[in-house]
N, C-alpha and C positions, 0 to 999 in steps of 0.2 A: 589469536592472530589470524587462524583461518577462516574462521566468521568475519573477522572485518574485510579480508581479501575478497571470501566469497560475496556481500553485502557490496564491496566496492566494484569488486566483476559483475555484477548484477546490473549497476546502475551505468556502468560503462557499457556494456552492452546496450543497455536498453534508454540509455540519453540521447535524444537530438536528433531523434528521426522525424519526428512528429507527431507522435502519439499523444501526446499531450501538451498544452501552452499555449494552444491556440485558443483558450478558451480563459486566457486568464482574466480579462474584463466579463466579460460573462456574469451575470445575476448567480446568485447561488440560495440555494432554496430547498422545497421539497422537489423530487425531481416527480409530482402527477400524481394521478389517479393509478390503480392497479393495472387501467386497460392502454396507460402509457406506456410506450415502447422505453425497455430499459437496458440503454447504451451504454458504449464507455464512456461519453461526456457524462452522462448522468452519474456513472459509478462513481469519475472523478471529480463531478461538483457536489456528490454527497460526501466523497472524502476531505477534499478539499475544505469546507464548511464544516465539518465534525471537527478536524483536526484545528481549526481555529478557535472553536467554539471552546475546542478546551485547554486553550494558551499554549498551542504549540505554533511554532514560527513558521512563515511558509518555509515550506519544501520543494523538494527538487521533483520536476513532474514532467521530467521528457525521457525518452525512451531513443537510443540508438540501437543501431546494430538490429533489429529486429525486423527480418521477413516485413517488405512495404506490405505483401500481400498477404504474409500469412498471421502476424502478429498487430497491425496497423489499427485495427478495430475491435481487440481483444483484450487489449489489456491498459490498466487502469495505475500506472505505478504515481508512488508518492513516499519521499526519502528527505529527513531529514536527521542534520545534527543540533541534537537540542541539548541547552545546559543541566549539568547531572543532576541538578537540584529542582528540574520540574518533568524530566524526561517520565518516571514510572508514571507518575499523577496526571501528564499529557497523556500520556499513553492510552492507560487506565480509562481515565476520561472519553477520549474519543472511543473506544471500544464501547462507552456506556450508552452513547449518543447514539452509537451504527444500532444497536439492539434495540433503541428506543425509537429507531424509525427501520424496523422489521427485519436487521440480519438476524441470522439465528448462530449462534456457536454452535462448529460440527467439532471445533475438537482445541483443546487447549491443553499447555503445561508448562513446564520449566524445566530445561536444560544448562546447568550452571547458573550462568549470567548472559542466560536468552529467555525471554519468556514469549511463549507461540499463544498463539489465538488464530485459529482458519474458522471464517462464517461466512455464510451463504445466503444468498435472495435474488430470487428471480432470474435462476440461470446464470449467475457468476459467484466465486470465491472470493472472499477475500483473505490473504495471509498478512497477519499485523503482527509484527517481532519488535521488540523490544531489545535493545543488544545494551547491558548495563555492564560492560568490559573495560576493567580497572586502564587497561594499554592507552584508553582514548582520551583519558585528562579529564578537562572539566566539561569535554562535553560527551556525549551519550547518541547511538544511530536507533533514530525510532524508522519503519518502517511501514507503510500499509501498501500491499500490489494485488489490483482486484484483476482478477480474470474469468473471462467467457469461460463457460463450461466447452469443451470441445475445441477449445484454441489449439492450434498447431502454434507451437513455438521449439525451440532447436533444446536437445536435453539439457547441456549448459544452461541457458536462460530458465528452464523451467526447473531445473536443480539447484538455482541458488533464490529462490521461494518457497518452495513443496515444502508441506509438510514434515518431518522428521520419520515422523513414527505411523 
């Protein structure tokens, strides 16, 4: 129950500020060449388009609560509840697409019925959880929140993504 509080404080903090959604018509693609500048549109239209690609539903991709100045251009969130019979393989899936177009896994594992994966490229993170918790019924919270290396964001917001371990 406090993973799904904290996953749910996450998304309520960081919904509807505008960090993301403006871009939902938007092409979605490769996001360039190496010597393209690599944003958070771009972070969130390679998630965006992973996470399709591997029959996950859209997701939730606006950010409230979040520093307009300090968080506004930093980070890349994308939240979704997906049914429990395709969430690990969506999951799974999209992590296999990020790595197939250049993140790199700095660090994964499984805690209960949370499985982490944090990867990196080009100056951002991204943390992808998996939350397979019996409490939530038939459906399942997949997660991906990419962030700027060096983003100032408040410990709250930045403690319910981080890492674990």
């Amino acid at each position: 129950m406090a993973v799904t509080a904290a996953v749910s404080g996450f998304m309520t903090v960081a919904s509807g500020c505008g960090l993301v959604g403006e871009e939902a018509g938007a092409a979605v693609g490769p996001t360039g060449g190496p010597d393209a500048p690599f944003t958070r549109e771009a972070v969130a239209a390679e998630i965006s388009a992973y996470t399709r690609a591997a029959g996950l539903p859209e997701g939730d991709t606006s950010v409230e609560g979040v520093d307009a100045g300090g968080g506004k251009g930093c980070v890349a969130p994308w939240l979704g509840d997906v049914p429990a019979g395709r969430a690990a393989e969506g999951f799974e899936g999209t992590v296999k697409r990020l790595r197939q177009h250049d993140w790199e896994i700095v660090s994964r594992h499984t805690e209960g019925a949370v499985t982490f994966r944090t990867l990196a490229k080009r100056g951002w993170k991204l943390y992808a959880r998996h939350y397979a918790l019996e409490d939530l019924g038939r459906t399942q919270i997949v997660t991906f929140t990419g962030v700027e290396d060096g983003c100032e964001l408040p410990d709250p917001v930045r403690d319910a993504y981080a890492d674990p371990v």
